[in-house]
C-alpha positions as CSV (number, residue, x, y, z in Angstrom):
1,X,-18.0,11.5,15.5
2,X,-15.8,8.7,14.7
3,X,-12.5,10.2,16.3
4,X,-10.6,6.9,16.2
5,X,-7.7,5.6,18.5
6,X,-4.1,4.8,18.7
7,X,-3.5,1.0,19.6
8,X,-0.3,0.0,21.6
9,X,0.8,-3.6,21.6
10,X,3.6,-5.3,22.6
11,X,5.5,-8.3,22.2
12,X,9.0,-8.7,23.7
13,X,10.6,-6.0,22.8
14,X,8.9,-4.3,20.3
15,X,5.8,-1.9,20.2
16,X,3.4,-1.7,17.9
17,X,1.6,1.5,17.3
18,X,-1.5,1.3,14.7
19,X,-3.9,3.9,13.5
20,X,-6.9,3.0,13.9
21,X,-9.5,4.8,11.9
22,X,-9.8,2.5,9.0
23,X,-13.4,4.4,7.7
24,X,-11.8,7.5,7.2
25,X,-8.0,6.4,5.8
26,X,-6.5,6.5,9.3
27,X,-7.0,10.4,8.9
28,X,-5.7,11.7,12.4
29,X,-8.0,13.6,14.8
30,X,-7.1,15.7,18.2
31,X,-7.8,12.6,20.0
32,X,-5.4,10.3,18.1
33,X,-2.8,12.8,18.1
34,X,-3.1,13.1,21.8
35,X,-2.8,9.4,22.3
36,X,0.0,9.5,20.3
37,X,1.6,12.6,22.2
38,X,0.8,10.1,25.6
39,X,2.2,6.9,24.5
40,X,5.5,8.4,22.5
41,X,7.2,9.9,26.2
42,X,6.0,6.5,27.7
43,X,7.6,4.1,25.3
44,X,11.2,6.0,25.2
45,X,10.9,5.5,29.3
46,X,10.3,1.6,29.5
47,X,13.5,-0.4,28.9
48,X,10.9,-3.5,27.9
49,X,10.4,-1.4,24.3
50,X,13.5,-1.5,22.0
51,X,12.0,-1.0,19.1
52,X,9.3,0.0,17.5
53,X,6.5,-0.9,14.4
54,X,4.2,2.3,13.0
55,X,1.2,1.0,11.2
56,X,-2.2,1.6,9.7
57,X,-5.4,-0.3,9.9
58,X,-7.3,-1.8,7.7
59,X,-6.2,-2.5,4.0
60,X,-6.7,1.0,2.3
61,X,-4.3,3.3,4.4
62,X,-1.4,4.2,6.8
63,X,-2.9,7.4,7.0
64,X,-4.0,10.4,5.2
65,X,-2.3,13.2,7.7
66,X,-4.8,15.4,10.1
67,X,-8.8,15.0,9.4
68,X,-9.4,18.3,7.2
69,X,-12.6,18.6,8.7
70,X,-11.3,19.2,12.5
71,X,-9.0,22.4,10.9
72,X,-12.3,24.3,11.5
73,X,-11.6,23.5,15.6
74,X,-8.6,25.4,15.5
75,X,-9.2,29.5,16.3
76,X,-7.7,30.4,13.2
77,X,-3.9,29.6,11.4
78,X,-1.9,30.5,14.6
79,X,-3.3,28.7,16.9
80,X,-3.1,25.2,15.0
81,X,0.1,26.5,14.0
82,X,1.2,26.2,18.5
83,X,-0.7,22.9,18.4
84,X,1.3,19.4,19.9
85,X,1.8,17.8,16.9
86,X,2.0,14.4,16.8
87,X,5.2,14.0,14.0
88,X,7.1,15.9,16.2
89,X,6.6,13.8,19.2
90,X,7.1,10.3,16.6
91,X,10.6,12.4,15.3
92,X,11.8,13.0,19.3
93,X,11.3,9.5,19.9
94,X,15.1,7.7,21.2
95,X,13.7,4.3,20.3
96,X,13.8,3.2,16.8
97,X,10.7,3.1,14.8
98,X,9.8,1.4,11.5
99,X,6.8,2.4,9.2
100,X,5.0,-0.2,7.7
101,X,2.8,1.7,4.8
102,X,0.1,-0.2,3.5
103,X,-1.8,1.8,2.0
104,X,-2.5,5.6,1.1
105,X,0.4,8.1,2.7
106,X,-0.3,11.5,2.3
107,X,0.0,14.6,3.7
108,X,0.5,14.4,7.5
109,X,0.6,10.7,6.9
110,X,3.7,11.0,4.3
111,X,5.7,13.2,7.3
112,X,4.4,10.7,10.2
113,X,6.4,7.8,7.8
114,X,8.9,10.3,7.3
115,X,9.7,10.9,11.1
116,X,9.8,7.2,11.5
117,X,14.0,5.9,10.8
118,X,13.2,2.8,8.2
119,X,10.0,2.4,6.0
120,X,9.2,-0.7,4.4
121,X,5.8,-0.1,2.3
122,X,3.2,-2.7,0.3
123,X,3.0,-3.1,-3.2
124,X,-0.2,-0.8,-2.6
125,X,1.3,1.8,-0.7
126,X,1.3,5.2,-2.3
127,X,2.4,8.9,-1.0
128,X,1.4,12.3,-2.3
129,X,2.5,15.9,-0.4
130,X,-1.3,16.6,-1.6
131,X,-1.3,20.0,0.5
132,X,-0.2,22.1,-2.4
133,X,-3.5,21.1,-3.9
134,X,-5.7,22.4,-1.1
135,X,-3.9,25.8,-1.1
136,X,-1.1,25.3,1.6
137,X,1.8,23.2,2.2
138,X,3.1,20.3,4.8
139,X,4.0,21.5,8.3
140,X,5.5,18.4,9.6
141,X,8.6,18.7,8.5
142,X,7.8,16.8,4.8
143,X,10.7,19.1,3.0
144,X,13.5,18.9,5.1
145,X,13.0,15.0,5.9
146,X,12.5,14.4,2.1
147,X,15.6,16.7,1.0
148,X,17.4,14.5,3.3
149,X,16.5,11.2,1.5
150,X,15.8,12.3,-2.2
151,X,17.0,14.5,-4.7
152,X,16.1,18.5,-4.9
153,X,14.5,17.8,-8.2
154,X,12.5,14.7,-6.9
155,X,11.6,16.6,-3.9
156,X,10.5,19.6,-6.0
157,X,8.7,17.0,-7.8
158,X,6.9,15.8,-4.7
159,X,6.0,19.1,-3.4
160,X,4.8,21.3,-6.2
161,X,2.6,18.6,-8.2
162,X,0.8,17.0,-5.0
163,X,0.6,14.0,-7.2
164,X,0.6,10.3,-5.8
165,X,3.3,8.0,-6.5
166,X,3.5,4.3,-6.4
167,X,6.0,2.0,-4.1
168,X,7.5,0.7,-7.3
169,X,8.4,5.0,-7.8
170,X,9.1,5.1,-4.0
171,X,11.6,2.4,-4.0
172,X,13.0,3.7,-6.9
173,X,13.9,7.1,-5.5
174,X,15.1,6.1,-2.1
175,X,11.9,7.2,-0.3
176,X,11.3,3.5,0.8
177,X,13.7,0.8,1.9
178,X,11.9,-2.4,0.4
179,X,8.4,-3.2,-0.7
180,X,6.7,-6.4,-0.3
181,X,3.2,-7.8,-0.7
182,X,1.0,-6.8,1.0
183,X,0.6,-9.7,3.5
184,X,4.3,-10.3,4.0
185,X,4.9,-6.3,5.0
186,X,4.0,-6.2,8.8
187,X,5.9,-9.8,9.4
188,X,8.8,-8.2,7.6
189,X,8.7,-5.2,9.7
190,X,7.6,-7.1,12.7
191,X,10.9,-9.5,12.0
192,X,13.2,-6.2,11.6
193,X,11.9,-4.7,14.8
194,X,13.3,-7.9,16.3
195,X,16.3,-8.1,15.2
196,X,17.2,-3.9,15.9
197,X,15.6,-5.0,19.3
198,X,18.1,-7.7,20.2
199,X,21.3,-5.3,19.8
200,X,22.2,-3.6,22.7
201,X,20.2,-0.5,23.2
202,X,22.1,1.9,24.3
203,X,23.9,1.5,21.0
204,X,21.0,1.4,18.7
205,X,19.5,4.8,20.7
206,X,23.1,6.2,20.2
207,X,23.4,4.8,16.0
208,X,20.0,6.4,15.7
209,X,20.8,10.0,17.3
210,X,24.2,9.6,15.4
211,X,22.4,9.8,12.2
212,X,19.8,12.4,12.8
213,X,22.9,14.5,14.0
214,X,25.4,13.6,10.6
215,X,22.4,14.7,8.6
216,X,22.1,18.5,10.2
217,X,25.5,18.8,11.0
218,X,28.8,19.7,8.8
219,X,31.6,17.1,8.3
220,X,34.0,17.4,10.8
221,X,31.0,18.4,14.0
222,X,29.4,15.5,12.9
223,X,32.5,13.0,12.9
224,X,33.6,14.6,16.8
225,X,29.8,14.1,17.8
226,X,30.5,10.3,16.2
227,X,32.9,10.0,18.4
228,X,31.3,10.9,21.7
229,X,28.9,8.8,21.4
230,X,30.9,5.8,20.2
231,X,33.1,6.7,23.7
232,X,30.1,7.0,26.0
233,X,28.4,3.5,24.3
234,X,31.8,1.7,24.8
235,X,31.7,3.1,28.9
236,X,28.4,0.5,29.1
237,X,27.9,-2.4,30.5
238,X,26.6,-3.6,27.6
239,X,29.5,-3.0,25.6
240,X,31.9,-5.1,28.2
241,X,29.2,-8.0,27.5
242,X,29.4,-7.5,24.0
243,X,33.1,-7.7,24.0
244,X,32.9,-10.9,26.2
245,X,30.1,-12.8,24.1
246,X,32.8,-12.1,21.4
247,X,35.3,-14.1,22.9
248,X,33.0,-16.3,24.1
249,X,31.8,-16.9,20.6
250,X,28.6,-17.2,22.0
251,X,25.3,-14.6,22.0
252,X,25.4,-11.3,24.0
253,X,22.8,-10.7,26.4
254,X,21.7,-7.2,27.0
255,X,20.6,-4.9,29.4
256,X,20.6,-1.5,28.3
257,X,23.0,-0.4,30.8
């Protein structure tokens, strides 16, 4: 059995995680999801990795969410409902992550782009919630993560048709950030991981935690948490250098301290 692999690269500061199972749409098996469930705790501990590129191989997909066929390795709903799973891991990550879809997202792989913070897709790119047309629905976290992006009735749209939409629809509705041809998308989320990697990253862990808080949070919880974070970030050494490269009028260098 062909139970693929998740590639790790690196250059400077960003990562690059692809799934590699081109043959069967990047559909993820136990295997991938426990390389993924290895390399996410491994990334957020190396100061090297700022930021972050999530990718598919191959032309066709980013992925098409867990391989159907290994549901029949689980011993029955409860236990694969205990399983690691692999957009929780991607979700707890501190380090900022980009999706770059190009190709099919559905199912698992709609909530793995989901749990990333920005996606950029290909003029090819599509994404379906296509469980509701095998008799369940997503368990990845695909209807809180869309009802904080989209509209109720774009969600509902989503979710109770299963239906595939286009990047053109994506952008459109906000699900999506830009779309780009196909050969320009990993460059441009290659080149956006660089420049989110050369801020200071304490700040850009702290901006991203900020925003998962503001969206689960009311008003006023989420403006005090704004502000402890902002108070701890400006205790950094970082911060003193950013303030000093400002004078300076010259380019901060940064430690992550």
């Amino acid at each position: 059995m062909d139970d693929g692999q998740v590639v790790f690269e690196q250059d400077g500061y960003v990562g690059r995680l692809t799934l590699d199972r081109p043959a069967k749409l990047n559909a993820a098996t136990r295997t991938m999801s426990e390389q993924l469930l290895d390399l996410i705790p491994r990334i957020d501990a190396d100061p090297e990795i700022r930021a972050v590129v999530l990718t598919g191989a191959g032309e066709r997909a980013f992925s098409v969410g867990s391989d159907i066929s290994e549901l029949d390795r689980y011993d029955g709903p409860w236990h694969f409902r205990n399983r690691l799973d692999y957009c929780d891991a991607l979700r707890g990550l501190r380090t900022p992550v980009i999706a770059a879809v190009n190709g099919y997202a559905f199912g698992g792989g709609l909530e793995l782009a989901l749990s990333c913070d920005i996606r950029l897709a290909s003029e090819r790119a599509t994404f379906a919630a296509a469980e509701i047309k095998l008799g369940w629905i997503g368990g990845g976290g695909v209807t809180a993560l869309l009802a904080a992006s989209l509209s109720a009735s774009d969600v509902a749209t989503l979710l109770l048709t299963g239906d595939p939409i286009d990047a053109a629809e994506a952008l459109r509705i906000g699900l999506v950030s830009r779309v780009l041809p196909a050969g320009e998308l990993l460059p441009a989320a290659t080149e956006l991981a660089h420049r989110i990697a050369a801020r200071p990253p304490i700040a850009a862990q702290h901006a991203k935690a900020n925003l998962r808080a503001a969206l689960s949070m009311g008003l006023e919880p989420a403006i005090q948490y704004e502000r402890e974070l902002q108070a701890v970030a400006m205790g950094t050494r970082d911060a003193n250098e950013g303030r000093s490269a400002f004078a300076e009028k010259r380019p901060g260098t940064f430690e992550g301290r």
